[in-house]
N, C-alpha and C positions, 0 to 999 in steps of 0.2 A: 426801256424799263429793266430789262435783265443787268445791262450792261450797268445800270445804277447801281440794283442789287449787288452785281459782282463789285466793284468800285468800294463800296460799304462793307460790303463782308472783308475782302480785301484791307480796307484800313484796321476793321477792328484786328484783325489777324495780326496785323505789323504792327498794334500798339500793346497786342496779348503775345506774340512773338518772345520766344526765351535770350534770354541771352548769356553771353560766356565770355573770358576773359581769353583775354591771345597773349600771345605775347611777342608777335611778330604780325605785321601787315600781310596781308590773305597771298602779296602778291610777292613775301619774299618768299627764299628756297627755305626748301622744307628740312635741312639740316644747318643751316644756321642757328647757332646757339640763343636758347631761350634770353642770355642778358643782352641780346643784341638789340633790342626795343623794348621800350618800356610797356608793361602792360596797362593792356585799355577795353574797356567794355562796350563792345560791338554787337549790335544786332545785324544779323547777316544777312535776313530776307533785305531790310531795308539799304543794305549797301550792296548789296548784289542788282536790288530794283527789279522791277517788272517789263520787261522790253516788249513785248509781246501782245498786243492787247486784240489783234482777230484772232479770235481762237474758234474754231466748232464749239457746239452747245457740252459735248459729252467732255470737252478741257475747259471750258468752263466751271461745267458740276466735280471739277477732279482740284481746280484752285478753290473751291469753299476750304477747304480742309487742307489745301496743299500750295500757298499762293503763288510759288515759282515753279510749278508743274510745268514740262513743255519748253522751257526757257532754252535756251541752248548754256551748253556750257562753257565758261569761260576758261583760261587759265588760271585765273586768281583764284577763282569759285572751284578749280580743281585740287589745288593747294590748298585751300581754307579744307576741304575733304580730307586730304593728308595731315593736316597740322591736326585735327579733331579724329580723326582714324589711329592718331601716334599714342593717342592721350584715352586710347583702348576705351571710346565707345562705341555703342553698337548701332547698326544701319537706324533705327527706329528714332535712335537718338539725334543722331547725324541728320538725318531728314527732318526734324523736327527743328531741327536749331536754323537750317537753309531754307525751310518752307517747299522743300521735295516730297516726292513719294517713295517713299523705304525702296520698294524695286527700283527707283534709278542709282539710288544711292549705292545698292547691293550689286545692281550692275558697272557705276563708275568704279567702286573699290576692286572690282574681281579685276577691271581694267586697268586697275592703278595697280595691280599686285598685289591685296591684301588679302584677297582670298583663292 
């Protein structure tokens, strides 16, 4: 039953999910010049996905609101941070666009060098 609920809440989330314009694939370098791909509008929870799906109850109630809480990070999904980090938005926003929680995001940037 839970695992329904989450699964539901989960999709409406990826169909209310923001999106943004790139202008490079999440997985190229982060200085590569912007004409170097065309741009294209990416939802990023949805191409990042959900790997994860045993989770404790209390990362469960953390994916209502946040649907790739917990996920591991990838390198692409690191770079999609940098490429959105470059273009001077702020953690809340960042997390909002990957389906994170601001503290991971404010943690991956301080990692990545931006803070």
């Amino acid at each position: 039953m839970l695992y329904k609920q989450f699964t539901e809440q989960v999709l409406a989330l990826r169909q209310q999910s923001a999106r943004i314009s790139v202008t490079a694939a999440p997985n190229a370098s982060v200085s590569s010049p912007p004409q170097a791909a065309p741009k294209a509008e990416v939802n990023l929870i949805q191409y990042f996905g959900i790997r994860k799906p045993d989770l404790k109850p209390e990362m469960i109630e953390a994916r209502r609101s946040h649907p790739r809480a917990y996920e591991s990070w990838t390198e692409e999904e690191e770079n999609a941070v940098e490429q959105v980090a470059n273009r001077q938005m702020n953690a809340e926003t960042i997390a909002r666009l990957l389906g994170r929680q601001p503290s991971a995001i404010e943690r991956k940037l301080k990692e990545l060098g931006y803070w």
